[in-house]
KEVO-130405 format. One record per residue (C-alpha): y, x, z. Coordinates in pm, 1 decimal. Each point is the difference from the previous one (the first is absolute). Layout:
residues N
[pt [Y,X,Z]]
...
//
This chain:
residues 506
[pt [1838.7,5971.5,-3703.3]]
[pt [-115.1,119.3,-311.0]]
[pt [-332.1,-98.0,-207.6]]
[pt [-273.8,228.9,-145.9]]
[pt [52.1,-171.8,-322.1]]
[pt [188.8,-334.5,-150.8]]
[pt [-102.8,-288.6,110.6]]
[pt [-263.9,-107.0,-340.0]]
[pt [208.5,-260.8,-153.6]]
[pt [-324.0,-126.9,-183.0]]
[pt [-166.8,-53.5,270.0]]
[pt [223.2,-258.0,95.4]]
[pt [-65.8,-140.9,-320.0]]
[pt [-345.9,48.1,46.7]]
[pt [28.3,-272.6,283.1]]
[pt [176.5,-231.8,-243.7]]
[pt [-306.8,66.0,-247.7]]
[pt [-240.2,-76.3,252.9]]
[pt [166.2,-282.3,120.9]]
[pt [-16.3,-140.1,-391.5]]
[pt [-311.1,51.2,-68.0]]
[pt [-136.6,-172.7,323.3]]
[pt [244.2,-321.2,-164.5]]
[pt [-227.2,49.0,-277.8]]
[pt [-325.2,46.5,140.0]]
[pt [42.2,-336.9,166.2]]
[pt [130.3,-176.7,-285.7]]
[pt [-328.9,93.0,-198.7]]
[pt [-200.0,-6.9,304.1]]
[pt [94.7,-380.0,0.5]]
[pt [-20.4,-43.2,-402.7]]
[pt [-376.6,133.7,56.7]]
[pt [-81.7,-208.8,259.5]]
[pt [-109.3,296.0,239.8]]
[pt [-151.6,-66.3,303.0]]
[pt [295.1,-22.5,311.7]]
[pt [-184.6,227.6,220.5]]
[pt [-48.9,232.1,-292.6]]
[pt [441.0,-39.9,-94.7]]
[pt [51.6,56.4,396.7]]
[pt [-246.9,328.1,46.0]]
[pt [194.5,137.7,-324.2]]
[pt [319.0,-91.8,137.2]]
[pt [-66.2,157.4,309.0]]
[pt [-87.5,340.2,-107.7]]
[pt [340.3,-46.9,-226.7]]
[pt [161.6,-19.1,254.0]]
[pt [-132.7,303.5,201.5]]
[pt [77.6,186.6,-283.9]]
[pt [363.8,-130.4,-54.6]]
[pt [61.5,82.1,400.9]]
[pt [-125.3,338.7,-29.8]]
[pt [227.2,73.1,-293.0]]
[pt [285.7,-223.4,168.4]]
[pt [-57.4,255.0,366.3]]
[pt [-11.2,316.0,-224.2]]
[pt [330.5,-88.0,-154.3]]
[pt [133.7,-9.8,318.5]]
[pt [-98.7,311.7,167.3]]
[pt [142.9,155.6,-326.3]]
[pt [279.5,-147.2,78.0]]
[pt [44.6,189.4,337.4]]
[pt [-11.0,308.6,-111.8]]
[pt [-153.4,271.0,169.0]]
[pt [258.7,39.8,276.0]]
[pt [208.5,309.7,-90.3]]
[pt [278.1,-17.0,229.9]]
[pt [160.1,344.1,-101.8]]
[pt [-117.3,341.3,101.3]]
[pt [96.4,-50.6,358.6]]
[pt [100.5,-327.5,221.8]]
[pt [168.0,49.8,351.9]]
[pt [-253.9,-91.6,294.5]]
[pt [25.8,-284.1,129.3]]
[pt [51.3,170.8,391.4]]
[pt [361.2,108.6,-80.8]]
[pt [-28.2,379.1,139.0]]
[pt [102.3,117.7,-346.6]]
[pt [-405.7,51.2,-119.7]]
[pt [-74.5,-81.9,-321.2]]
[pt [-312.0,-105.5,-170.0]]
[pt [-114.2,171.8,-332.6]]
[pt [-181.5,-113.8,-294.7]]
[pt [-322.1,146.5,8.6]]
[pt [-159.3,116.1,-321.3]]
[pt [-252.0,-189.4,-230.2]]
[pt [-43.1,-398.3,0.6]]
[pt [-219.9,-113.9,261.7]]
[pt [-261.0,-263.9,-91.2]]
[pt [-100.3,-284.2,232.1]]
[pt [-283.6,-281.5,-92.9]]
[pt [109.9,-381.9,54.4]]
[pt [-256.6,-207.1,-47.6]]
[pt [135.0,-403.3,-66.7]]
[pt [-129.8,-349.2,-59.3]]
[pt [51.0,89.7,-381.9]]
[pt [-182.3,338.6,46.7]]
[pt [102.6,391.6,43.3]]
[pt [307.3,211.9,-30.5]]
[pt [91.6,357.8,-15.3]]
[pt [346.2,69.9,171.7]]
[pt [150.6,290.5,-112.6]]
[pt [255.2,101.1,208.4]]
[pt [295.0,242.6,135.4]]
[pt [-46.7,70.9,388.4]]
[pt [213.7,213.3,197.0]]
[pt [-34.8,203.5,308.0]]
[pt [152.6,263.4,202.7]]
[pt [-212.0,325.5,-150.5]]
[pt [-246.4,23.4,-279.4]]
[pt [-348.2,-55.6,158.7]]
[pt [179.7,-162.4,299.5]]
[pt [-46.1,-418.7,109.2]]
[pt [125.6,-158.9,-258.2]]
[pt [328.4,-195.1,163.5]]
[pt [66.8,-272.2,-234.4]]
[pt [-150.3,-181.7,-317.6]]
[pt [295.4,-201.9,-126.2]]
[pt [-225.3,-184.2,-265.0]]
[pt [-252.7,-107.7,338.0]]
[pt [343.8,-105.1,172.7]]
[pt [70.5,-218.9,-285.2]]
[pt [-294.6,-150.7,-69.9]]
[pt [-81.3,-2.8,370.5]]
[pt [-389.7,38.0,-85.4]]
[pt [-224.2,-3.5,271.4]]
[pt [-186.0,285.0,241.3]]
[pt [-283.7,-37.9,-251.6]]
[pt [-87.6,-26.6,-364.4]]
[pt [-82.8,-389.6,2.1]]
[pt [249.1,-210.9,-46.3]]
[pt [138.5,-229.8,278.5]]
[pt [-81.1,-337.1,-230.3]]
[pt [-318.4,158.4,-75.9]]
[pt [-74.1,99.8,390.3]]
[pt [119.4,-404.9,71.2]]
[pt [-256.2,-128.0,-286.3]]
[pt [-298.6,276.7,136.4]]
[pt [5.5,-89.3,381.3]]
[pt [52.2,-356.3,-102.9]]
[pt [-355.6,19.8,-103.7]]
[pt [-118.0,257.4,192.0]]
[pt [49.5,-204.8,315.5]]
[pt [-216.5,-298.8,-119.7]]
[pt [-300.9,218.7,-176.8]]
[pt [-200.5,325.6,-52.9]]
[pt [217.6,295.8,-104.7]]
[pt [-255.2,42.5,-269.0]]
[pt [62.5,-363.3,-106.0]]
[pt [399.5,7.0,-4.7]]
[pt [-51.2,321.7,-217.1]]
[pt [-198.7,-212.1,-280.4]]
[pt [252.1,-260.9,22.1]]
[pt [303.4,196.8,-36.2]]
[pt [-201.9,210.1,-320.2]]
[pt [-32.4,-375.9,-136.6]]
[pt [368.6,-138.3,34.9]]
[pt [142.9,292.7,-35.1]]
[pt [-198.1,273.4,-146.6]]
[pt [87.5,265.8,245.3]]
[pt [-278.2,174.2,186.7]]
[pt [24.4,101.2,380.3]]
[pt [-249.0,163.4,168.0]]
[pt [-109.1,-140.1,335.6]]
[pt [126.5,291.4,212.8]]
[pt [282.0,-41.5,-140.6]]
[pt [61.4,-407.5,89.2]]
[pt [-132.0,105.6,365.5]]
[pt [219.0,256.8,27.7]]
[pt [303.2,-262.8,-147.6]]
[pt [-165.2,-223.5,300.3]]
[pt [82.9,208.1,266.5]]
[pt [369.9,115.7,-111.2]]
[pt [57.4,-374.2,-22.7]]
[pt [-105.9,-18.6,371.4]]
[pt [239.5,250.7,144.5]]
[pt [272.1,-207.1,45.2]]
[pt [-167.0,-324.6,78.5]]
[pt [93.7,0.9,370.6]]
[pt [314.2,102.7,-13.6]]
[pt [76.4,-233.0,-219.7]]
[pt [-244.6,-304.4,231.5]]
[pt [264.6,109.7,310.1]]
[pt [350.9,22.6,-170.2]]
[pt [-31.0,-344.6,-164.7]]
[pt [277.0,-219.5,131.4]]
[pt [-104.0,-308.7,237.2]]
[pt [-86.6,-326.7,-196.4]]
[pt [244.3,-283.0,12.3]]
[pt [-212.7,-252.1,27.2]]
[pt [-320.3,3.2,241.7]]
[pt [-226.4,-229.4,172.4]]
[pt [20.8,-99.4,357.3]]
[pt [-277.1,195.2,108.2]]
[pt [-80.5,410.5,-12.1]]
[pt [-347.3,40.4,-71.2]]
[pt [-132.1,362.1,20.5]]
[pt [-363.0,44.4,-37.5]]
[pt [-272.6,316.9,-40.3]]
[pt [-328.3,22.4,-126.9]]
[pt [-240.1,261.7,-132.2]]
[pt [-188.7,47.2,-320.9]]
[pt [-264.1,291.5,-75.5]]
[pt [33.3,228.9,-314.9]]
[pt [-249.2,231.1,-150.0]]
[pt [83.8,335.4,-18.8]]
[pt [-122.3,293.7,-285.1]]
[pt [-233.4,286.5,145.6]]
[pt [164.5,277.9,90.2]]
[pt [-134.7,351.6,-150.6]]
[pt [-151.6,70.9,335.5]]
[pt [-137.7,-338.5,36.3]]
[pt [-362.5,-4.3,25.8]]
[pt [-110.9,-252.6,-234.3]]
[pt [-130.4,-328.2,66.7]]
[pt [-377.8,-1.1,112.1]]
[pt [-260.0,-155.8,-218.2]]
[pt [-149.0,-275.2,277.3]]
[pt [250.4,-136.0,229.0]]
[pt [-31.6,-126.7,324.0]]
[pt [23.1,-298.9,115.8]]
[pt [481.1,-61.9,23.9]]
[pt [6.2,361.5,-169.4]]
[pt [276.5,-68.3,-301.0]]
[pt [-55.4,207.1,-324.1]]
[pt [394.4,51.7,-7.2]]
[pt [202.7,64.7,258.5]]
[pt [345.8,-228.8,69.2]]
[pt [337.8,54.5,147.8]]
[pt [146.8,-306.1,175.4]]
[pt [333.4,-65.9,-113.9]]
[pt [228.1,-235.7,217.3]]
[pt [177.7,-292.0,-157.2]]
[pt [330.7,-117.2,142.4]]
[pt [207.1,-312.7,-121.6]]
[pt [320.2,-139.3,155.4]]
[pt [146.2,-295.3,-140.1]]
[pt [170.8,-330.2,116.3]]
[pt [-82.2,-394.0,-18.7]]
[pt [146.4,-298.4,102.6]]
[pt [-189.2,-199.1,322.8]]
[pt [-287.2,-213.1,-127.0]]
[pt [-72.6,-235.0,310.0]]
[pt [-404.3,-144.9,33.0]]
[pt [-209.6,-111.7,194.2]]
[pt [-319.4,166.3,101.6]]
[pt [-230.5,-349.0,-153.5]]
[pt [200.9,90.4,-324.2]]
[pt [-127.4,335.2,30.9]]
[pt [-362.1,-91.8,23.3]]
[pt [57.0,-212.5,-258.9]]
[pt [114.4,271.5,-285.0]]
[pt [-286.7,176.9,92.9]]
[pt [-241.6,-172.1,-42.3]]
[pt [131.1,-139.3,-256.5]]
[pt [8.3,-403.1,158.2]]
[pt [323.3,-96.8,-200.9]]
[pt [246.2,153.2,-203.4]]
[pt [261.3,161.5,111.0]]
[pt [275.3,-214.0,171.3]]
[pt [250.3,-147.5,-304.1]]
[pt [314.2,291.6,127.4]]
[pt [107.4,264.7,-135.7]]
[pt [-144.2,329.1,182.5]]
[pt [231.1,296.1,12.9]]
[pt [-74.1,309.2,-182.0]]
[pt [46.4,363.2,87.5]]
[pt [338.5,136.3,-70.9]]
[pt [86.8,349.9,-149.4]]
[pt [-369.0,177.3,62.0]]
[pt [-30.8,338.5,-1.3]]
[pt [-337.4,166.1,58.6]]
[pt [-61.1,390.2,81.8]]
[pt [-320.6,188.7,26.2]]
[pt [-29.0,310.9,170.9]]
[pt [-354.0,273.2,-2.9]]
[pt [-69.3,225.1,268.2]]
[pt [101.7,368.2,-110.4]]
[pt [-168.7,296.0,175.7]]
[pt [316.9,215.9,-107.3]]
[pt [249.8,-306.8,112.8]]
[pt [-29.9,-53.6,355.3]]
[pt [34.8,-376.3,144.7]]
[pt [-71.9,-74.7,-320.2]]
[pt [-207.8,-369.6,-54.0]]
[pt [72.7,-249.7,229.0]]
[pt [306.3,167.9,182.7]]
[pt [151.9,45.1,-370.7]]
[pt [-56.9,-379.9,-118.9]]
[pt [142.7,-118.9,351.7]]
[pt [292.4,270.6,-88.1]]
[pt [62.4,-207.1,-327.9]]
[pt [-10.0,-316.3,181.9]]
[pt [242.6,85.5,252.9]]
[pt [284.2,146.4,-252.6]]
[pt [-75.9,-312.5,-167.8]]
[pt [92.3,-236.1,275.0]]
[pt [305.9,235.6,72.5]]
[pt [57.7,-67.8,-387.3]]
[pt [10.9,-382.3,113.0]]
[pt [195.4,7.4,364.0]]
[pt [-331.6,-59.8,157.5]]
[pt [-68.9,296.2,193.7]]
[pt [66.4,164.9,352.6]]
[pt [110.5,-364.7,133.7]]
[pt [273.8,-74.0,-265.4]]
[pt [79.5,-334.0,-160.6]]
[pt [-265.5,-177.3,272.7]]
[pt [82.0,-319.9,-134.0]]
[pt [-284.9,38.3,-255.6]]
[pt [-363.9,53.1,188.4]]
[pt [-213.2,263.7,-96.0]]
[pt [-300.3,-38.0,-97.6]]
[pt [-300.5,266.6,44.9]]
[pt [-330.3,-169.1,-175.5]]
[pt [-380.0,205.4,-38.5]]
[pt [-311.2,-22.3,67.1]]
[pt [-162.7,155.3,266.5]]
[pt [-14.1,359.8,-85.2]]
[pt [128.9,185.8,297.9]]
[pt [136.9,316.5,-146.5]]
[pt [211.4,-296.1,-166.3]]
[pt [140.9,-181.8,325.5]]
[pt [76.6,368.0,155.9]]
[pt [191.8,145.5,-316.5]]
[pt [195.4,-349.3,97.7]]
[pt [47.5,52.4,359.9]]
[pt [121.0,346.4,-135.5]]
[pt [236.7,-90.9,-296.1]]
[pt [89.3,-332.8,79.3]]
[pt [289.5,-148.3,224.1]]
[pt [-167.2,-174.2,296.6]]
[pt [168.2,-347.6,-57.7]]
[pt [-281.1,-36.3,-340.2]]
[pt [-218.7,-266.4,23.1]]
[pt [-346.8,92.7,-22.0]]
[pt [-267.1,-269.5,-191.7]]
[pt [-379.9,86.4,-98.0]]
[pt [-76.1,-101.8,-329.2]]
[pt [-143.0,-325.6,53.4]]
[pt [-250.7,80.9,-336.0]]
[pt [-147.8,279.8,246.3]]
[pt [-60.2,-269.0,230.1]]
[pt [-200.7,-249.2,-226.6]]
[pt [-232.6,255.1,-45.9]]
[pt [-128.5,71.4,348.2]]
[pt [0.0,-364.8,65.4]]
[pt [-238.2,-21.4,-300.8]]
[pt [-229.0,281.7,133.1]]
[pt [20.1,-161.8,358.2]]
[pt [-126.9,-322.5,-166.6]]
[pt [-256.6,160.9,-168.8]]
[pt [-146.1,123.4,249.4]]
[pt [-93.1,-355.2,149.2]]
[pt [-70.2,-166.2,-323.8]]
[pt [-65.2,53.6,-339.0]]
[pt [204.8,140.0,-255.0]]
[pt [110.8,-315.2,-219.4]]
[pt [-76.7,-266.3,264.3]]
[pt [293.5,-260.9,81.0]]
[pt [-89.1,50.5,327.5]]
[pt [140.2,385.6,-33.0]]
[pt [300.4,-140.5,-163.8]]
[pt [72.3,-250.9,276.8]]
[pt [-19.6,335.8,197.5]]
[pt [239.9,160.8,-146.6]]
[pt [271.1,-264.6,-54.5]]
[pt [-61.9,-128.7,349.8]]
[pt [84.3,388.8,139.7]]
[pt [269.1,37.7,-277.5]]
[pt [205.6,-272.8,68.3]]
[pt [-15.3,61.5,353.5]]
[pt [106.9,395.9,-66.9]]
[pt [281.1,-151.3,-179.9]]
[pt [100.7,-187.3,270.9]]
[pt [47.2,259.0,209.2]]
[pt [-330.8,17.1,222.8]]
[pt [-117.3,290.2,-154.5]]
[pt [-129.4,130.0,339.9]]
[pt [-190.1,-283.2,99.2]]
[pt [-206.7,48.0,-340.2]]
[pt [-79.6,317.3,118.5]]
[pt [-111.8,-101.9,353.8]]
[pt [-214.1,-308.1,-222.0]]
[pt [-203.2,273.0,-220.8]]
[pt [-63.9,166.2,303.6]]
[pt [-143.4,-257.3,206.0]]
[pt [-217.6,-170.9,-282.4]]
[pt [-112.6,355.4,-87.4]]
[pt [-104.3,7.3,376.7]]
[pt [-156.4,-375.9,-25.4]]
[pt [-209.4,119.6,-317.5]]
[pt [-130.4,333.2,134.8]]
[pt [108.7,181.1,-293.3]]
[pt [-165.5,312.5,-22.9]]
[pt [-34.4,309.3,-283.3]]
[pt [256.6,-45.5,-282.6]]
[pt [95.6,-361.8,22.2]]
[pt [158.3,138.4,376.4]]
[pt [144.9,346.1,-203.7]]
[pt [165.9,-209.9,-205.2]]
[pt [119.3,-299.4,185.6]]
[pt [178.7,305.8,257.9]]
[pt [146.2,169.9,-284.0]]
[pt [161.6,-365.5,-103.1]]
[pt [106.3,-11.1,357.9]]
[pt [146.2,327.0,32.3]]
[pt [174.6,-2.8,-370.5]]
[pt [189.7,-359.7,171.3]]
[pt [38.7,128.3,313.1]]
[pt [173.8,323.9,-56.8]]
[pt [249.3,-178.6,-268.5]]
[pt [53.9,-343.4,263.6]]
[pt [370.4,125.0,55.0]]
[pt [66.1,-2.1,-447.6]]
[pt [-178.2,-327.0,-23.7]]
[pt [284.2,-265.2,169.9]]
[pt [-25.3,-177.3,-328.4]]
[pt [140.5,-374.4,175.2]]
[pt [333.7,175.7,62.2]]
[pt [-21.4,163.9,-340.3]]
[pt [-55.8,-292.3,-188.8]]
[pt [234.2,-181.5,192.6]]
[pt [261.3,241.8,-85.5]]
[pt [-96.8,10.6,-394.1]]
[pt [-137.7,353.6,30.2]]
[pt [-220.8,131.6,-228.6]]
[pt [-352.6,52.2,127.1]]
[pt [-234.5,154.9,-305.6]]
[pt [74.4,323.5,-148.3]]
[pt [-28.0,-112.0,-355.2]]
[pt [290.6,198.2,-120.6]]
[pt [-173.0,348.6,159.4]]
[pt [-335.7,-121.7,-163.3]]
[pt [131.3,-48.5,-310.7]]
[pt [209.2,330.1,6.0]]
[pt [-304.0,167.7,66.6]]
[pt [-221.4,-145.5,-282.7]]
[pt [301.5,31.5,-267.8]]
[pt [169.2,316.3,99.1]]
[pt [-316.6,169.8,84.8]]
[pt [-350.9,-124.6,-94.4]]
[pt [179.3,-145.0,-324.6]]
[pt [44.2,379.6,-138.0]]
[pt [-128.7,234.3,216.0]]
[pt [-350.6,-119.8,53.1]]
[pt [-141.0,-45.3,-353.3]]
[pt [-355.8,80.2,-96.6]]
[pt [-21.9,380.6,6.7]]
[pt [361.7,113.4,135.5]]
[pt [22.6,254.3,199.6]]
[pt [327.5,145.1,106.5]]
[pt [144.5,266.2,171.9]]
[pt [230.0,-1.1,296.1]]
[pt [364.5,62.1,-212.6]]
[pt [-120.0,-144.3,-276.7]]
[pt [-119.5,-337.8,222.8]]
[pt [338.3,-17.8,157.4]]
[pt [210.1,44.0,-280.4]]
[pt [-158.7,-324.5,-172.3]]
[pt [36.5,-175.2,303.2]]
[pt [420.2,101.3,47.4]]
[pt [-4.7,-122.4,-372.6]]
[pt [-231.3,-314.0,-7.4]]
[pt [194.5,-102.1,334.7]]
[pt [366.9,-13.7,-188.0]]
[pt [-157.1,-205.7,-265.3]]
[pt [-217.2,-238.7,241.3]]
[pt [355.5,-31.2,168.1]]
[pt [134.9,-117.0,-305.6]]
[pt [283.5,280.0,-12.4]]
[pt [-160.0,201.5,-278.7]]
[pt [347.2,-10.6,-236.3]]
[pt [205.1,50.8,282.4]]
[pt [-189.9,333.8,99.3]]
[pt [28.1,115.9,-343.0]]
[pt [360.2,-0.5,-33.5]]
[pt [49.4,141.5,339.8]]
[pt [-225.2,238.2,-43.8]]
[pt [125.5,130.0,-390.7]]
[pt [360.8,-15.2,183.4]]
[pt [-80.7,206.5,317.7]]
[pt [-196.1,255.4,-165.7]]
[pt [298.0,47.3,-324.4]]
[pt [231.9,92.3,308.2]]
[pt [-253.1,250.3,106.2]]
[pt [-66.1,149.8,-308.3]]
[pt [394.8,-17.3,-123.2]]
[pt [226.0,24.3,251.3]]
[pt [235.4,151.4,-244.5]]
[pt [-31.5,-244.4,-300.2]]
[pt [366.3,-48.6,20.2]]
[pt [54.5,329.1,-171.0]]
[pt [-190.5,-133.5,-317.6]]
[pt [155.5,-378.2,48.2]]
[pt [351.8,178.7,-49.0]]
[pt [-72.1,200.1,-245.0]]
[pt [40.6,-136.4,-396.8]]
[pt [-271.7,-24.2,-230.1]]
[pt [151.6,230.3,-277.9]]
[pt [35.5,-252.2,-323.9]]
[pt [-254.1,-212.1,107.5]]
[pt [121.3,-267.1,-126.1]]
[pt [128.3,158.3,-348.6]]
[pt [-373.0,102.3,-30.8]]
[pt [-137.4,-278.6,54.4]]
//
């Protein structure tokens, strides 16, 4: 593999130069008594410099790939591939800033697919221009804040300047391997006792199409400006039995004593998913999330009645499209619990409508109904509301709402068996779904004057969702490794072959 030119034997030495006066800068910097973050912003952009030269040296060191007017295909029918004519330039764009790759390609005919770039196969650069440290360092950012925002601060640290098309469009690449990768993960080793799965859903606003009429001037009365796609959030994870009793329940609510002096089990190995409907993708939404959840309990030996020894847990609030995607996707032997913080909050509005809001006498109310809920006599709370909205002769909207309380408890009476589940150390409050859908989706998506469209929306959530889950590194060596065996599945051919006195010229 031969170079355009000899490796530039000063610009090795130009390193070693660099390298002495940044010695010196610091030993005068300190004589002077400069100011550190002055010495450490110099240093810095020394630094930048010193990589960039450090990189250049060694993509001169490569070569530009000439493997000899012809190489035998790889196929082994006797083909050949053929060195095409002129070098063939390709941008790289790194943390230390942008590269021109000249290089030899080879194909089967002049004006024909090029077959093979040996100089790509050896570097194994990625699909695009951006590097794959600079991708990692981009999306890093990109997940947490505005596009616009991660392009100022990578023009700061780094002085390179990306447009924002360009980071979205580096957004959704990242996300096209995310659920592979989610499902092909190998089971934990260590879990909790429990299998908690768990759904919820979280509205996002969506950009105006071009044949969008826009919004109107004067609203009416529940008429949004924006319009919002619901996007289901799924979690599965596992925790160890936390045993209470429903008076310590009460108790953490409203906040009569702190919690008992034991150490309460946390959520092992998380992993959160969201999932938008798609007019192009049918069964997208719910029956995708609830797709993700059950590969992910296959992941963990928890689906389709296997390893029983571990109950399952199924925990939401009262959203029906919710409890049938379970009844759908779920193995029958899941336990089913209400959220017991969508309980509270009828029990408030069933208090309220007897006596004032702020009263002690409406929270008497509700811990008298609570704890008995708890207890398991969920139904005779029911048949209680009932009969003192009878006594009272509720009328108008106090009766609306006191039915609507009714119904909402009435309709969910077979989820809300919270003595057995406490007895048994269940979970019974969807804190880990709540939270999922606050970080992973109000966090970043919902931001003052964001607006999204449908691919773009779901490719930030695939990506935000590996690095909620904590997996971020892992995903980015599995993905650089699955998509270099793509792109060179004959790399060998370059791995084999010497570098022609590279290490003479050097």
């Amino acid at each position: 593999m031969s170079m355009t030119q000899p490796p530039d034997l000063c610009h090795s030495d130009l390193l070693q130069q660099e390298l002495a006066q940044l010695q010196d800068f610091i030993r005068q910097a300190a004589h002077d008594g400069k100011a550190i973050h002055e010495v450490e912003r110099d240093v810095w952009c020394r630094l930048r410099k010193m990589g960039r030269h450090a990189l250049g040296l060694f993509l001169r060191l490569q070569g530009d790939g000439d493997m000899g007017q012809t190489i035998p295909a790889p196929a082994g029918n006797g083909e050949s591939w053929h060195r095409l004519d002129g070098l063939h330039q390709r941008r790289y764009v790194s943390v230390f800033g942008e590269f021109r790759l000249r290089r030899v390609v080879y194909g089967s005919r002049d004006k024909q697919k090029i077959e093979f770039v040996p100089l790509d196969n050896r570097l194994q650069l990625p699909e695009g221009v951006f590097s794959y440290v600079l991708q990692d360092w981009d999306q890093s950012l990109c997940v947490e804040q505005a596009f616009q925002k991660a392009s100022a601060t990578m023009w700061r640290i780094l002085g390179i300047k990306q447009s924002v098309d360009s980071l979205e469009h580096m957004n959704q690449q990242m996300a096209q391997q995310v659920t592979t990768f989610m499902l092909n993960r190998p089971q934990p080793e260590q879990e909790g006792a429990i299998v908690v799965a768990s759904a919820d859903q979280k509205g996002i606003v969506m950009r105006r199409g071009p044949e969008d009429p826009p919004p109107r001037a004067h609203r009416t009365k529940g008429e949004k400006a924006s319009q919002k796609r619901m996007a289901t959030v799924a979690t599965v994870y596992t925790v160890d039995a936390y045993p209470r009793s429903a008076e310590e329940v009460v108790a953490a609510l409203f906040r009569d004593a702190p919690e008992p002096n034991r150490s309460r089990p946390r959520p092992q190995h998380k992993e959160v998913w969201a999932s938008l409907p798609r007019d192009e993708v049918p069964g997208s939404g719910i029956e995708m999330a609830f797709a993700w959840m059950i590969g992910e309990l296959y992941l963990r030996g928890r689906a389709k009645g296997e390893n029983k020894a571990k109950p399952l847990i199924f925990l939401a609030d009262g959203q029906e499209a919710l409890w049938q995607a379970r009844q759908d996707w779920l193995p029958e032997r899941a336990v089913d619990i209400l959220d017991l913080l969508h309980v509270t909050p009828r029990l408030w509005q069933a208090a309220h409508v007897f006596h004032p809001e702020g009263s002690q006498r409406a929270e008497d109310f509700v811990r008298e109904r609570l704890l008995r809920v708890l207890r398991g006599k969920a139904a005779g709370v029911v048949r209680g509301l009932r009969e003192m909205a009878t006594k009272a002769g509720l009328k108008g909207s106090r009766r609306r709402t006191l039915s609507k309380v009714c119904g909402y408890l009435q309709a969910n009476l077979g989820r809300m068996r919270y003595d057995e589940y406490l007895q048994a150390g269940y979970p019974i409050a969807s804190g880990a779904i709540e939270g999922a859908c606050r970080h992973l989706v109000k966090d970043r998506m919902e931001r003052a004057g964001m607006h999204w469209t449908i691919p773009g929306a779901q490719a930030m959530l695939d990506v935000r969702s590996i690095y909620v889950s904590g997996l971020w590194q892992e995903y980015q060596e599995d993905r650089v490794k699955c998509e270099t065996t793509r792109l060179y599945p004959h790399r060998a051919l370059v791995a084999a072959y010497p570098l022609c006195d590279m290490a003479m010229a050097a």
